[in-house]
Structures are given as C-alpha cells and as structure tokens.
C-alpha positions in Angstrom: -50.2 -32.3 119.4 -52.6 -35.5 119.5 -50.1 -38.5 119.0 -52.9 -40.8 118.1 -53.5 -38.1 114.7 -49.8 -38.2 114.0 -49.8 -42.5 114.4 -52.9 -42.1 111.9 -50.8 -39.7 109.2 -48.2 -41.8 109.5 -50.0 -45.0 108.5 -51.2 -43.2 105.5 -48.0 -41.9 104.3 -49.6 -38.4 104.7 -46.5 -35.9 104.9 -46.5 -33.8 108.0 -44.0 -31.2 109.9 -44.7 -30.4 113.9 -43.4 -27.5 115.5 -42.6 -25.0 112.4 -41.5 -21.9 112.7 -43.9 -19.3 111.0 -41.3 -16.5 110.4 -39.5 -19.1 108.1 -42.1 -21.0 106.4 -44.5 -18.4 105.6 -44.2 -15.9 102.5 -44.7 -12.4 105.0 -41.9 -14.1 106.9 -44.7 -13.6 110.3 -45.6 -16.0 113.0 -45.0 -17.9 115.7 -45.4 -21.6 115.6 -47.8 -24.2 114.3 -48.1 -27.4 116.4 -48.2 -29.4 112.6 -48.4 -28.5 109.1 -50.0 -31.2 106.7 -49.3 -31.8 103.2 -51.4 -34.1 101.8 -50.6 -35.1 98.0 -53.9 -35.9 96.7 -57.5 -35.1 96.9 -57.9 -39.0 99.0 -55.3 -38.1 101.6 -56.8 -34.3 102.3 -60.2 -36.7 102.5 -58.3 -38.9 104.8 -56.9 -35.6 106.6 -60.6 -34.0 106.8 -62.6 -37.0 108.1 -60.3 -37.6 111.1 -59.9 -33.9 112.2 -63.6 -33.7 112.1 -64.2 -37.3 113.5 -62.4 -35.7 116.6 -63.5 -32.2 116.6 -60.2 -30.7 116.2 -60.0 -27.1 114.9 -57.7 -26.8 111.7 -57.1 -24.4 109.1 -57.0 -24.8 105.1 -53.8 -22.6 104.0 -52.2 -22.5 100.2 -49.4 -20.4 99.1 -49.5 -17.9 102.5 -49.1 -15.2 99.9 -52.2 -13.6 101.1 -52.1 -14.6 105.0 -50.0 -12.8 108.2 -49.5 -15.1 111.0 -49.3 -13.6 114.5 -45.5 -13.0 116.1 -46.0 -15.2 119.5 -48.9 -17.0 118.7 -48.9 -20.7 119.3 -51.5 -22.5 116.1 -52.7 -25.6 116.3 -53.0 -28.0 112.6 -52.8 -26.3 109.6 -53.6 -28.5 106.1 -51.5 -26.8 103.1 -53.1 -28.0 99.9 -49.7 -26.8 97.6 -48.9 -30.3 96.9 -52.2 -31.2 95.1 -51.5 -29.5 92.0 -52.3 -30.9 89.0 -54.1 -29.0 85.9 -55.5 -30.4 83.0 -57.2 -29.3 79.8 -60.2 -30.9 78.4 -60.6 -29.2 74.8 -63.7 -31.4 74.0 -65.5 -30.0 76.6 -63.4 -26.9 76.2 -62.7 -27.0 80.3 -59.3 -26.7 81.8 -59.2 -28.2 85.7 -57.3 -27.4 88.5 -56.6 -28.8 91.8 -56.7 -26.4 94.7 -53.1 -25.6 95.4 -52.1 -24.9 91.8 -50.4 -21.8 91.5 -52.3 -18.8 89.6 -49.5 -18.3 87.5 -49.3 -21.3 86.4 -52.9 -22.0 85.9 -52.2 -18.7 83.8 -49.1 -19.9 81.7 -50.6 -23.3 81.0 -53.8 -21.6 79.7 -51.4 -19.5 77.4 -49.8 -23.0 76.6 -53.3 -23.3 74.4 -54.2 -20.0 73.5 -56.3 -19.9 76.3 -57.3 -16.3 76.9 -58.7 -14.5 79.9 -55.8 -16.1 82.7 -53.4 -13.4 81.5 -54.0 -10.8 84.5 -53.5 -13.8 87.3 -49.6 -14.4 86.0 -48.0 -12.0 88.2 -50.7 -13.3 91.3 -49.0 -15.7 93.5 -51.8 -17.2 95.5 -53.4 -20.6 94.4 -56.2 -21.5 93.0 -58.5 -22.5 96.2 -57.4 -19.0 97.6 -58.5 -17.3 94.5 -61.7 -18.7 94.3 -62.3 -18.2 97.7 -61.7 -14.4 97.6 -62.4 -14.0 93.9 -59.0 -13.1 92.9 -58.1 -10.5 90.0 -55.7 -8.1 88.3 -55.8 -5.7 85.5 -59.8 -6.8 84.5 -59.3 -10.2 84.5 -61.2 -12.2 87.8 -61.9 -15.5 89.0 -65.8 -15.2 88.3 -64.8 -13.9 84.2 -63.5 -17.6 83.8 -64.8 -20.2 86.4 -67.4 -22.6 85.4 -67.6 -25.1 88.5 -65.7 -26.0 91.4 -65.6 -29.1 93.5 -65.4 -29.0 97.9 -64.7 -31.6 100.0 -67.5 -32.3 103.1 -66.2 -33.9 106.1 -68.0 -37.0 105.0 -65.6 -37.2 102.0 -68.2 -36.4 99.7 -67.7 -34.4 97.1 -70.5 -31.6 96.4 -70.3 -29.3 93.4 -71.0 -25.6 93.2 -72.3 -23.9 89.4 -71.0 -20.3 88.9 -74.4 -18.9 90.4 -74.1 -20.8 93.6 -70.4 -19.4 94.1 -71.9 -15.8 95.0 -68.7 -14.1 93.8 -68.3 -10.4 93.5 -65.2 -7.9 94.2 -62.4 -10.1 96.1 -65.7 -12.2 97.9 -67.5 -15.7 97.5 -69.9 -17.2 99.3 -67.0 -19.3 101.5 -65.6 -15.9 102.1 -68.9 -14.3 103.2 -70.1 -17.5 105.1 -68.4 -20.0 107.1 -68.1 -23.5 106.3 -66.7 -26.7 107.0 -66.0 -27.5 103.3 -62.4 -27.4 101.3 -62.6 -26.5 97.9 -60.7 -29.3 95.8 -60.6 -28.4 92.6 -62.2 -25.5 89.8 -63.2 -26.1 86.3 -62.5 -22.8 84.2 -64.2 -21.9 80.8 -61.1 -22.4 77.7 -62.0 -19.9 75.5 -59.4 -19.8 72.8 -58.1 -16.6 71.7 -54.9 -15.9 69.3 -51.9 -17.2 70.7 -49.6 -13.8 70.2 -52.1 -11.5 71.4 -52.3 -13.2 75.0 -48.8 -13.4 75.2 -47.8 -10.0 74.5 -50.8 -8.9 76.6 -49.3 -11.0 79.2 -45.9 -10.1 79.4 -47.0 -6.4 79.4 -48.9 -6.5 82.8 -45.9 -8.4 83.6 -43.8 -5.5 83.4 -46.5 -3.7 84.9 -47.0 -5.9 88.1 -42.8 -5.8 88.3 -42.8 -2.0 88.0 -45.7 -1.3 90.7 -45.5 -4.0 93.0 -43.0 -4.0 95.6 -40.5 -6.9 95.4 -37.5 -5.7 97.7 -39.3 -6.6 101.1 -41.7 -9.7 102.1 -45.2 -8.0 101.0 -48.8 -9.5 101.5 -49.9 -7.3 97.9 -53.0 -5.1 98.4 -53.9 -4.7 102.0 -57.5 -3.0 100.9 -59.2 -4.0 97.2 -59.1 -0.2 96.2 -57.3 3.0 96.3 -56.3 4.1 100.1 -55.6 7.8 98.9 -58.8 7.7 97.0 -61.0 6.6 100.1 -59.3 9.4 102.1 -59.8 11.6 99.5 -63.3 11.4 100.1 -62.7 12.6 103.1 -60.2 15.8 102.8 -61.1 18.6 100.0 -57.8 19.8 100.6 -55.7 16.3 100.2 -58.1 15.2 97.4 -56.7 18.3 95.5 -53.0 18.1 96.3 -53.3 14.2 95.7 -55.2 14.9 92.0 -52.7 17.3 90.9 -49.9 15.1 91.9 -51.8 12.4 89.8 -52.3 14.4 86.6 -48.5 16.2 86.8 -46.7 12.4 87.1 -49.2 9.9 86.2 -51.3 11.3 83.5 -49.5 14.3 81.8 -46.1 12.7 82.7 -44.5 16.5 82.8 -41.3 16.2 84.0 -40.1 12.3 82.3 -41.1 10.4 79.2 -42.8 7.7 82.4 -44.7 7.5 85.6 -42.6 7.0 88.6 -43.0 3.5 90.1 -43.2 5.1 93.7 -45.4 7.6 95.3 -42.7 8.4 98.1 -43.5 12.2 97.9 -47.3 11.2 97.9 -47.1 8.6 100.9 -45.3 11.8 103.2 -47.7 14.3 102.7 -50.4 11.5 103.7 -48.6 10.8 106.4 -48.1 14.2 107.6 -51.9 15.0 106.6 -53.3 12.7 108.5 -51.3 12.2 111.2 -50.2 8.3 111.1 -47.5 7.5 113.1 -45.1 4.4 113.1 -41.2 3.7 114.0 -40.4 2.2 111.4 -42.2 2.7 107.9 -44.4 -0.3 107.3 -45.9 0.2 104.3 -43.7 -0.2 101.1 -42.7 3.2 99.0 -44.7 2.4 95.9 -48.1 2.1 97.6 -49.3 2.7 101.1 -51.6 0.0 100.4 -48.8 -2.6 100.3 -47.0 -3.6 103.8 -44.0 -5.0 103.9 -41.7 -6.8 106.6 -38.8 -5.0 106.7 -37.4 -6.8 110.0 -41.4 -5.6 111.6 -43.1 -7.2 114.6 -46.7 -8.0 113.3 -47.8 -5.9 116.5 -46.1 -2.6 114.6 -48.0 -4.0 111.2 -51.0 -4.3 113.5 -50.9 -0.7 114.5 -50.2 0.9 111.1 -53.6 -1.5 109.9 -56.1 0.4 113.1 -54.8 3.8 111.9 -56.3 3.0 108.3 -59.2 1.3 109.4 -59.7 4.6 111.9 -59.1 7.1 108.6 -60.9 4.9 106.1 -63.5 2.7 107.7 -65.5 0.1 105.6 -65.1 2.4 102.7 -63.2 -0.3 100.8 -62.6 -4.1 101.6 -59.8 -5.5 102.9 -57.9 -8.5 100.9 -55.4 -9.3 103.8 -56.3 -12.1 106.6 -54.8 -11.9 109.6 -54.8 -15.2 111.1 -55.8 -15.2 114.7 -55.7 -18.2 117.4 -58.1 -20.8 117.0 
C-alpha cells in the first residue's frame, strides 16, 4: 500500500484499516484480503478520498453494506472506500422530500419513512443493502422499487463537484441504472425520495406483514448474498423442459396455491430443489444453494471456487434468460 496515501488519510482524520481479512469483514463471510478499507464519515472526506485516488490513478472500489457482493477466496484487493459511515437521513415535509446519504441502510430509510406515514419504503425493510447500492441496481421487494420513490440523487466527480441526476437521467429499470449499465468514475452521495404520506396503520401492518414474509422465505441460517438471478430459476428452466415445467406446476398448485395437505405453504422447496437437481444434472459436494430457494447461495463453510461452479452450471441451464443481482468482485 502507497504510504504517502495513508500519511495523507491520516492528516485528514479519515478512518482507515490495511490488511483485512475478507472472510471476517464481509457479510458472505468470502475473500481474501484488501490492502485498505476506507471509511470516510462525511460527504468532504469521501471528496478528500476521491480527489487523491484519482489525482494518482489508483484503482479503488465503492462498497456499502457487502450484502450484495462475494469477494474472491485468495484474492489480494487493492483500496476499497465503504460509504456505511455517511449515513444521515432527513425529512423535508415542505418540499415533501426525504434525503439520504449513500450508506444509509434500506431498512432504515424504510422505518424512518414509516416514522411519518411515509408510504411506498415498506417493501425495502427486510433489504439489507444501502441506499447507494440500491439505486445503483434499482433495488426492490414485494412491488415496491427504487425508481417508484426516487426523485433526484447527487454523485461525486473526481473534481469534487457535485453533479445531479433527475429520475429520467437515472435510466432505471428491473435491478439496473444507468451506473450499472455504464461505467463511471462518479460515487453516488446522496438520493432525494418522493414523501408521499399515506395512513400511518396501513404502512405499518403492510410492513410487518412482508416482514414475516421475507423471514419465512428468505434463508437466515447461513451467510446468504439473497437472489442470485432477479427472477424465478425453476421458471426460466421451465422454459426449457415440458416435462419439469409440468412436475414443477403441479408441485406449485398442490403446496403453494391449493395448500392440500396444511392450512400453509412450506417455507422450503427441498423436494422441488432434488428433482431439479436430478433433472438437470447439477452437481456439487456440498449443497450451495440454501433449501428454500435454489436461487439463494449460501456459505455453509464453501470455498467461493465451489460457489463459482454451482453459478457456471446455471448460467449453462439458464443463459441470459434472467439477470443476475449478485457481483462477484474480481481483481482490479
């Protein structure tokens, strides 16, 4: 690691760690180690942190809360910037705008919404990503997305100029934006969200019911990255089989629709995910994907090379059928 950037955070009281072990810091629990991770506390010291690096052409990365991310077993990063520690939301009910910084958390950007009888935030509380990442990939649950509720956002240019984008100018559409689709050197700071009120009661009991949803379907036991692919894996390779699509449907309308044999639907698709398996002939040591979804991996003590593997099989079955949410980050 350059000294001469570390003499230069240190002068600025910009918080820093060198030599961090991925596997512990990360939320997949994956990696290897980055040379430094930075955590600047306010939009002037990620300005601070941006003009330097890009002064002297050294490659970074922008990360939030990992929750979206898998880091490479014995890969050596160079300087990560984590934008958790700029935080801050705030409601402006003039302009009926509430604003938050980049690495405030979705839920709760989605709780303090509530905190107003804000409505349309409900479906992020169970998301645990932050609001930069969200934007960037147009984040969503249960009907509610980014692009419902966004009004502006704010990026930071190398320059440390600020530059603003209007809703249109985002480009956002299912889990993409235009900093998703295109590359560039710009770090979103901060988005301004439409407040649309709404009655107080009704948001929270729609809220705490996809709450209990998200808990039900979404595995919890092991490290998980959520949706590997923004749509159905046994629908995509349904498409493909006439003889899975028919097994898979009547397995859907005996347990999930007609609910035959219990008052609810089960909250895994164990039986499901081994006839898939067996159909289609993956393979693996050690089951990587989690019991409720096969759309969901999990690290259950899993080299990211075995994660890899289980991620080329789908991609042979299902091509670019459906996009993928998950970012693997590779050297750079």
């Amino acid at each position: 690691m350059n000294d001469n950037f570390l003499n230069f955070l240190s002068s600025e009281s910009i918080e820093f760690t060198t030599g961090v072990q991925l596997s512990k810091f990360s939320y997949f629990k994956t990696g290897g180690t980055a040379s430094v991770i930075i955590f600047p506390d306010s939009q002037k010291q990620l300005s601070l942190c941006f003009k330097w690096i890009d002064n002297h052409d050294l490659a970074f990365k922008v990360i939030g809360d990992t929750c979206n991310v898998m880091f490479l077993d014995n890969v050596d990063y160079g300087i990560f910037i984590s934008t958790t520690r700029i935080s801050s939301i705030f409601y402006n009910s003039d302009k009926s705008i509430i604003t938050a910084e980049c690495g405030a958390l979705l839920p709760e950007l989605s709780r303090f919404a509530l905190s107003y009888s804000v409505t349309g935030f409900e479906g992020f509380e169970g998301i645990p990503g932050t609001v930069g990442a969200a934007v960037f990939m147009n984040a969503g649950a249960y009907g509610d997305e980014i692009k419902s509720v966004i009004d502006s956002l704010d990026v930071l240019l190398p320059d440390g100029t600020l530059k603003t984008y209007s809703l249109k100018q985002l480009r956002l559409s299912h889990r993409n934006s235009i900093f998703r689709s295109e590359n560039k050197n710009e770090i979103i700071v901060c988005a301004r969200f439409k407040a649309n009120i709404g009655h107080l009661l009704t948001i929270y009991n729609r809220m705490s019911l996809l709450h209990a949803k998200r808990h039900k379907y979404q595995e919890w036991m092991y490290p998980t990255l959520g949706s590997i692919y923004s749509g159905s894996i046994y629908r995509s390779l349904a498409k493909k089989d006439l003889y899975y699509k028919f097994i898979s449907s009547i397995y859907y309308l005996v347990f999930y629709k007609l609910k035959l044999f219990r008052r609810e639907a089960p909250d895994n698709r164990k039986w499901l995910n081994d006839f898939t398996v067996k159909r289609f002939g993956i393979t693996y040591d050690k089951q990587p994907f989690s019991n409720k979804d096969m759309n969901t991996l999990i690290n259950n003590d899993h080299s990211t090379d075995d994660l890899l593997d289980y991620l080329d099989q789908l991609h042979e079955l299902i091509g670019n059928d459906i996009p993928i949410e998950n970012e693997i980050v590779k050297k750079f």
